[in-house]
C-alpha positions as CSV (number, residue, x, y, z in Angstrom):
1,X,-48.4,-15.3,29.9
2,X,-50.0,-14.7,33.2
3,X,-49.8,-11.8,35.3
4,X,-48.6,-12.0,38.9
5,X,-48.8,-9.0,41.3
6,X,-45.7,-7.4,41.8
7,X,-44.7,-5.2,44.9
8,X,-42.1,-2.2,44.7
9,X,-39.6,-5.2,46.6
10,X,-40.5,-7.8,44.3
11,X,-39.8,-6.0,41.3
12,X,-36.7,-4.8,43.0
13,X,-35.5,-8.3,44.0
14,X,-35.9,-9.4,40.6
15,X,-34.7,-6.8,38.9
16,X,-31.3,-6.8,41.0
17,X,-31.1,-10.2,40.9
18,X,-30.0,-10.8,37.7
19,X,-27.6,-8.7,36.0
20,X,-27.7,-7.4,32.2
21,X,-28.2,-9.4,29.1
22,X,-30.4,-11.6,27.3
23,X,-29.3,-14.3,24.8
24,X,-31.3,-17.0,23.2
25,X,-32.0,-20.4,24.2
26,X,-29.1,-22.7,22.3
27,X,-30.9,-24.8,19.7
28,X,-30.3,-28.2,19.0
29,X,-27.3,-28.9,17.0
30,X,-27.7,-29.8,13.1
31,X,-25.0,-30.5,10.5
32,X,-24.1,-27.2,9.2
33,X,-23.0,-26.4,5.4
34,X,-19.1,-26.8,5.1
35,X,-17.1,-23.5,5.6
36,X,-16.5,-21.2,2.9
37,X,-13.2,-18.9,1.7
38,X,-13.0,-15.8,-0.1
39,X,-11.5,-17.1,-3.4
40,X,-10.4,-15.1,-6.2
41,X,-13.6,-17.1,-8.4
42,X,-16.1,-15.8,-5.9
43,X,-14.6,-11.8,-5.9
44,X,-14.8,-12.5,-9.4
45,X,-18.1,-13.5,-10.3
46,X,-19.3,-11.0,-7.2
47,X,-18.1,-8.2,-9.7
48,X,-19.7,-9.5,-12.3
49,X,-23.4,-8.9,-10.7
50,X,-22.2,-5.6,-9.7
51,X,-24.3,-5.4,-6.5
52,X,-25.8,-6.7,-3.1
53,X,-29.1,-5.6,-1.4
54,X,-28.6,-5.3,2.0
55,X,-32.0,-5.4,4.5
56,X,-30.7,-3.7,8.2
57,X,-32.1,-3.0,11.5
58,X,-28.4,-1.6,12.1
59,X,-28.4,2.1,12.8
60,X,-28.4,4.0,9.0
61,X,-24.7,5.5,10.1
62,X,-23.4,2.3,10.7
63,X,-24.8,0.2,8.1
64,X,-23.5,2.7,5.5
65,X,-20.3,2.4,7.4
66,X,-20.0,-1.2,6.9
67,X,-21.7,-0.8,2.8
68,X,-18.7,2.2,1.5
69,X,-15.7,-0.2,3.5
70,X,-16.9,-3.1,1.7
71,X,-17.2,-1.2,-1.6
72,X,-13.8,0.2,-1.1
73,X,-12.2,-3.5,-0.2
74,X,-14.2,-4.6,-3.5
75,X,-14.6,-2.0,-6.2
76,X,-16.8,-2.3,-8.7
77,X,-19.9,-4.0,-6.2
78,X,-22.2,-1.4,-4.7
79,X,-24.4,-2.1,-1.9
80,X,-27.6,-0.9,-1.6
81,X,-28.6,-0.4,1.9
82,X,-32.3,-0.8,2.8
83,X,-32.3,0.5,6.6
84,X,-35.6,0.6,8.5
85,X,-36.5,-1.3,12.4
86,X,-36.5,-4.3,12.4
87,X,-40.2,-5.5,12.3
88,X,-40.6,-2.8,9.5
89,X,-38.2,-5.3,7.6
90,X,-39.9,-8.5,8.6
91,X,-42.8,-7.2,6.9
92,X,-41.7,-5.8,4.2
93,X,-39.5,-8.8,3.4
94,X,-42.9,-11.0,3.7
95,X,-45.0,-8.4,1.2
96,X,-41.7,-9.1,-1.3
97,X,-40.9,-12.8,-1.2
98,X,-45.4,-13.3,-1.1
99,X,-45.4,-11.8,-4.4
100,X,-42.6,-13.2,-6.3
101,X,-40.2,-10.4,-5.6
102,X,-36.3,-11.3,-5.0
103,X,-35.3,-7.8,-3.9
104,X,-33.4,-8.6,-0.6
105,X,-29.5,-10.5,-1.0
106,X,-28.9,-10.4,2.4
107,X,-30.9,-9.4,5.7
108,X,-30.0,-9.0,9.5
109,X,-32.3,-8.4,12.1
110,X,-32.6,-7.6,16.1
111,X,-35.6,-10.1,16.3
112,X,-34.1,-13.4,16.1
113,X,-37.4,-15.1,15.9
114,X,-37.7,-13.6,12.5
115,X,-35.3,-16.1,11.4
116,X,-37.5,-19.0,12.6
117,X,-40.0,-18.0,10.1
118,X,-37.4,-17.2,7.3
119,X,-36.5,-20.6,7.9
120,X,-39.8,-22.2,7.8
121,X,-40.9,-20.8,4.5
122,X,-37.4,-22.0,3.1
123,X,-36.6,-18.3,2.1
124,X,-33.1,-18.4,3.3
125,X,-29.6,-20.0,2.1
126,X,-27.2,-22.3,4.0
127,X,-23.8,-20.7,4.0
128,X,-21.4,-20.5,6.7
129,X,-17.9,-18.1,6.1
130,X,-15.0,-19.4,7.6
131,X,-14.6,-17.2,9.8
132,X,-17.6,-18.1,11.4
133,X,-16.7,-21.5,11.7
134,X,-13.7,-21.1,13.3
135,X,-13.9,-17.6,15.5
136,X,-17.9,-17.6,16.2
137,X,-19.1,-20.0,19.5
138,X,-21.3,-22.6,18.1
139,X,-25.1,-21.2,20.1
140,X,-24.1,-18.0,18.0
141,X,-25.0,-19.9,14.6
142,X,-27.7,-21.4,13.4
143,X,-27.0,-25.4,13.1
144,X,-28.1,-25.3,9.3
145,X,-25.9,-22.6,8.8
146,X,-28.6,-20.3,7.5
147,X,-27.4,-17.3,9.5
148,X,-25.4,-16.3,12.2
149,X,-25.3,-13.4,14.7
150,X,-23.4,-10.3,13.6
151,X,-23.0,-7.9,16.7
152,X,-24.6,-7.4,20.0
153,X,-25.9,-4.9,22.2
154,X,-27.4,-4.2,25.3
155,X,-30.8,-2.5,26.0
156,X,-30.5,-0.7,29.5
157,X,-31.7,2.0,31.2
158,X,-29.5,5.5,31.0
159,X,-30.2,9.4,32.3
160,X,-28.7,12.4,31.5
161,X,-26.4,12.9,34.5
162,X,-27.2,17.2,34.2
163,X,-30.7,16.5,35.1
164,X,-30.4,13.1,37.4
165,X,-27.7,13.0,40.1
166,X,-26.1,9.5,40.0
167,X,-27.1,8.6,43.9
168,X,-30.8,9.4,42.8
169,X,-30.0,8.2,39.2
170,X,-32.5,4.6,38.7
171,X,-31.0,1.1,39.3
172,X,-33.6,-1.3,38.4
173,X,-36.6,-1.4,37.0
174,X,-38.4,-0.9,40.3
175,X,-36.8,2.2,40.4
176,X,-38.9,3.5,37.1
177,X,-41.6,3.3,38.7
178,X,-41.2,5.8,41.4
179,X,-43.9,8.9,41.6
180,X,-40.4,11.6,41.1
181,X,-40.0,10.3,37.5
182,X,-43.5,10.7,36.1
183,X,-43.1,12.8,33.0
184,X,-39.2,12.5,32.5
185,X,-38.9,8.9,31.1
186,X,-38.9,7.8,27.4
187,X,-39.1,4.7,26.1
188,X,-39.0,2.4,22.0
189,X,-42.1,0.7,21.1
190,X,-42.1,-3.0,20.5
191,X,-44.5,-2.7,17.8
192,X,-41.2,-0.8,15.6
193,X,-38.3,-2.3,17.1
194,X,-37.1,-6.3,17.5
195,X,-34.4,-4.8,20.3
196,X,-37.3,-3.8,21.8
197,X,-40.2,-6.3,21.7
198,X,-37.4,-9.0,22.4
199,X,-36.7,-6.8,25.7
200,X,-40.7,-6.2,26.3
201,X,-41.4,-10.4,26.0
202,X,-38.4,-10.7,29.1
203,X,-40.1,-8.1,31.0
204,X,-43.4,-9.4,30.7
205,X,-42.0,-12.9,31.3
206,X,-40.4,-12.4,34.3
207,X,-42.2,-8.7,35.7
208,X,-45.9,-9.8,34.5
209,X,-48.1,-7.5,32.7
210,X,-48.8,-5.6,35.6
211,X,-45.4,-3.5,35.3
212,X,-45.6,-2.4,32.5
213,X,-49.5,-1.4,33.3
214,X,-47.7,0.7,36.1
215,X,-45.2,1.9,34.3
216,X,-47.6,3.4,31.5
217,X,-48.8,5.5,34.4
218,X,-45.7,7.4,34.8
219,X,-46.4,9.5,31.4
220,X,-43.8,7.9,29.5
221,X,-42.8,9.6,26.0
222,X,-43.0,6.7,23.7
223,X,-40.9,6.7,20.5
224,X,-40.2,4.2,18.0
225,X,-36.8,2.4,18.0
226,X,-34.3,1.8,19.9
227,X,-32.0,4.1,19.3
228,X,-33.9,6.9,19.7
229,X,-34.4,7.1,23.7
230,X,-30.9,7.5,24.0
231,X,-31.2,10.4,22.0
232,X,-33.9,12.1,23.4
233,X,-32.0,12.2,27.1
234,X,-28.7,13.4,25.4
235,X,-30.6,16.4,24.1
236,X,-32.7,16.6,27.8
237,X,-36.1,16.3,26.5
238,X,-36.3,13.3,29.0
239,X,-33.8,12.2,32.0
240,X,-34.2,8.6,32.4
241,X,-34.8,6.5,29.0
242,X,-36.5,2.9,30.7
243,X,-35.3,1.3,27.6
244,X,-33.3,1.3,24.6
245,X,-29.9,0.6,23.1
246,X,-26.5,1.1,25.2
247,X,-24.0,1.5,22.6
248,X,-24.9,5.6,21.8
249,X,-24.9,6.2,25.1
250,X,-21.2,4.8,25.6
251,X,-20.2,6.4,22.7
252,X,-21.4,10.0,23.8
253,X,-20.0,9.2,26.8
254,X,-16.8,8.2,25.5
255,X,-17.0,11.7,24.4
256,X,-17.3,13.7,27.5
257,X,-21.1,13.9,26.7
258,X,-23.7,14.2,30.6
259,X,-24.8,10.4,30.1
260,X,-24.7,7.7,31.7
261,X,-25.6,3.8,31.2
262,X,-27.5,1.9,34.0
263,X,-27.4,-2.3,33.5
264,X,-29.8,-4.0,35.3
265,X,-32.0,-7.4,33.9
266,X,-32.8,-5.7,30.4
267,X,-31.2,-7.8,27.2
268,X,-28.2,-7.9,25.4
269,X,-30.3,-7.7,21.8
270,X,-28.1,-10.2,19.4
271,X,-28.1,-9.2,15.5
272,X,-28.0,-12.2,13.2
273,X,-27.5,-12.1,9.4
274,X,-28.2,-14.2,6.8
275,X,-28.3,-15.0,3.0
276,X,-31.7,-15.5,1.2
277,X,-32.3,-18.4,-1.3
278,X,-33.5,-16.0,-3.6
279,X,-30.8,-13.7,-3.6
280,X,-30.6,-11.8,-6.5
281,X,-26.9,-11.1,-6.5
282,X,-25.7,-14.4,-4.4
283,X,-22.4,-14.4,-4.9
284,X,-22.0,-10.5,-4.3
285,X,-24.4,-11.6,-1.1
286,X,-21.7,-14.7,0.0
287,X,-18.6,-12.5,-0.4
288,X,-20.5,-9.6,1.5
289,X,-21.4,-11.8,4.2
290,X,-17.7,-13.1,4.7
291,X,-16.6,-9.3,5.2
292,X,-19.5,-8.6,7.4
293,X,-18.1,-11.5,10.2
294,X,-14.3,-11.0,9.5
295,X,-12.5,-9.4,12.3
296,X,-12.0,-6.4,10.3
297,X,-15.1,-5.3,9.8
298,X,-16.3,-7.1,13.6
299,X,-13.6,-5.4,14.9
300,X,-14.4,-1.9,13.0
301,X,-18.3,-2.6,15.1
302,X,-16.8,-2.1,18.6
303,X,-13.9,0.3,18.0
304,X,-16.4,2.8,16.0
305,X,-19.5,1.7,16.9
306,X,-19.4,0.2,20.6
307,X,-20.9,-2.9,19.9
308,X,-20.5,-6.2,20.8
309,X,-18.9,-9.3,18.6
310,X,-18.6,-12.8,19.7
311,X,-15.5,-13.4,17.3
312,X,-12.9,-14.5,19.1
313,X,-10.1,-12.5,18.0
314,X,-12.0,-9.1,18.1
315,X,-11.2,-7.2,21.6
316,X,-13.2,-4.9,23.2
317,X,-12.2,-1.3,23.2
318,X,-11.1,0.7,26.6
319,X,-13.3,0.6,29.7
320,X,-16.3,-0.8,27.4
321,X,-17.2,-3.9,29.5
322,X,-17.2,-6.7,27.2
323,X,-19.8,-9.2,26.9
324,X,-18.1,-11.9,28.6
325,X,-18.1,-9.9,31.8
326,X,-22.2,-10.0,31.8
327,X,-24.7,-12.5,33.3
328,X,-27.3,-12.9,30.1
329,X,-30.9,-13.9,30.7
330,X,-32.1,-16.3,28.2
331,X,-35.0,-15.8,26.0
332,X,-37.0,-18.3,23.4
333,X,-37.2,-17.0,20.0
334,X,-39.8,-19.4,18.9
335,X,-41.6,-17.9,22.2
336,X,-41.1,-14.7,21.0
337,X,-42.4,-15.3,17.6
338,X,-45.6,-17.1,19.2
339,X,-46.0,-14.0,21.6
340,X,-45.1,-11.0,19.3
341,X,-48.4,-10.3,17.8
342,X,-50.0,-10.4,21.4
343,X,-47.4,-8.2,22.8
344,X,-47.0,-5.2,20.4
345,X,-51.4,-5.0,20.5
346,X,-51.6,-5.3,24.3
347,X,-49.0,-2.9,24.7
348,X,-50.4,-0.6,22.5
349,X,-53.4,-0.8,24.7
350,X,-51.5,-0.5,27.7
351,X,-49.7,2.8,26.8
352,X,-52.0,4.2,24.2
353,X,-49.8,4.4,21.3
């Protein structure tokens, strides 16, 4: 990537110039595995192994939600939630399947380029639910049918409207780098978070280097995953989070909480999911990955949670602007995956951490 010297306009111009999201590049099509039911054989021989391990870069809370409803629709399977970011899992998935372990049934991350590599060292299962096939739109599932993706969010900017009045509140990412926010921004790390390194490759795609060089200089508070700036400007240890998921912020919101979510060219982070060949449970894995993408449990991900689902028949909840509504920015995982090493150790050196 080479670095290109912004001004304060330029950055503005692009940054207003585009509004939020960022999907991935639609592959070329393949022939996909045929669709698959719930049947009374698979619930059966899913009880019989008794359990699915379930890798997640979904918040703990709402993975657990989605492990005890699926344990109460099917008694007699638990599910073992592994939670952890998202490159944490990538790595420890690749320390298990190097030595022989078969630990993880199924896995979702919010790097999609994780999946590339999955892929390549044949460590994941073709298997498409029905539901997929006939509610998902086809650039949301991989043409093999090795995974597809489960939710969506968005990573934006946000303050805490106590400490940031909403005519002075940030609208781009040219507005971060103003002298009056030095000391009062927090931001996720790359090197922890997919959500955020898929966010930090756009950035440095389309900003250069040189932004985030000068953004470094504002004394940012740098935390780990995505979720947690949001956090840290609800409780007013900072006032503007530069990046980091939208979904807690609507939800506190939602309840009368002093926060508030800016959308300018950051990314709507998708969530795939898939199956692994060496699944040690794989039918518990197939039945839990039909729940995961029905409209029940897609629908239970924006009413509860305030994400996003691309299934057809889920609808978006209230004054939460749906997906459709957004211009998305497009992004290369297999870019991503080439860059990511490069990006998490310059950016370390760039902000210290």
């Amino acid at each position: 990537m080479r670095d290109r010297r912004w001004s304060r306009r330029d950055l503005l111009k692009a940054s207003t110039a585009s509004v939020a999201g960022l999907l991935f590049a639609e592959p070329l099509r393949a022939a996909a595995p045929p669709p698959s039911e719930v049947t009374p054989a698979l619930i059966e021989a899913a009880r019989k192994e008794g359990k699915v391990s379930f890798y997640t870069a979904l918040e703990l809370n709402t993975a657990e939600r989605v492990a005890r409803t699926f344990e109460a629709k099917y008694p007699g399977i638990s599910v073992r939630v592994e939670r952890s970011g998202a490159e944490r899992i990538f790595q420890r998935i690749a320390q298990e399947q190097g030595s022989g372990i078969n630990a993880v049934d199924v896995a979702n991350s919010t790097d999609p380029a994780h999946y590339l590599d999955w892929k390549k060292n044949n460590w994941l299962a073709a298997y498409l639910p029905a539901e997929v096939a006939k509610h998902f739109p086809a650039d949301q599932i991989d043409p093999d049918g090795m995974h597809a993706t489960s939710c969506a969010w968005l990573e934006a900017i946000g303050y805490n409207t106590n400490l940031v009045k909403r005519e002075e509140a940030p609208k781009s990412y040219a507005d971060l780098l103003d002298p009056k926010w030095q000391g009062k921004i927090v931001k996720g790390h790359p090197g922890y978070s997919g959500a955020i390194l898929t966010a930090t490759f756009v950035l440095t795609r389309d900003l250069g280097w040189v932004y985030l060089e000068k953004l470094a200089q504002q004394k940012v508070m740098q935390v780990q995953s995505a979720a947690d700036p949001p956090k840290k400007i609800l409780l007013g240890e900072r006032a503007i989070m530069a990046d980091g998921n939208d979904y807690n912020l609507v939800l506190a919101k939602d309840q009368g909480k002093p926060v508030e979510v800016v959308y300018p060219t950051e990314g709507a982070i998708i969530v795939p999911s898939g199956i692994f060949r060496g699944a040690p449970n794989p039918n518990a894995a197939r039945l839990f990955q039909n729940f995961f993408f029905s409209a029940e449990t897609q629908q239970m991900l924006v009413d509860v949670f305030a994400h996003r689902s691309f299934h057809a028949q889920v609808k978006e909840k209230g004054e939460h602007i749906p997906l459709a509504n957004l211009k998305l920015l497009k992004a290369d995982p297999a870019a991503v995956q080439a860059q990511s090493e490069e990006i998490k150790a310059r950016y370390a050196r760039i902000f210290g951490v």
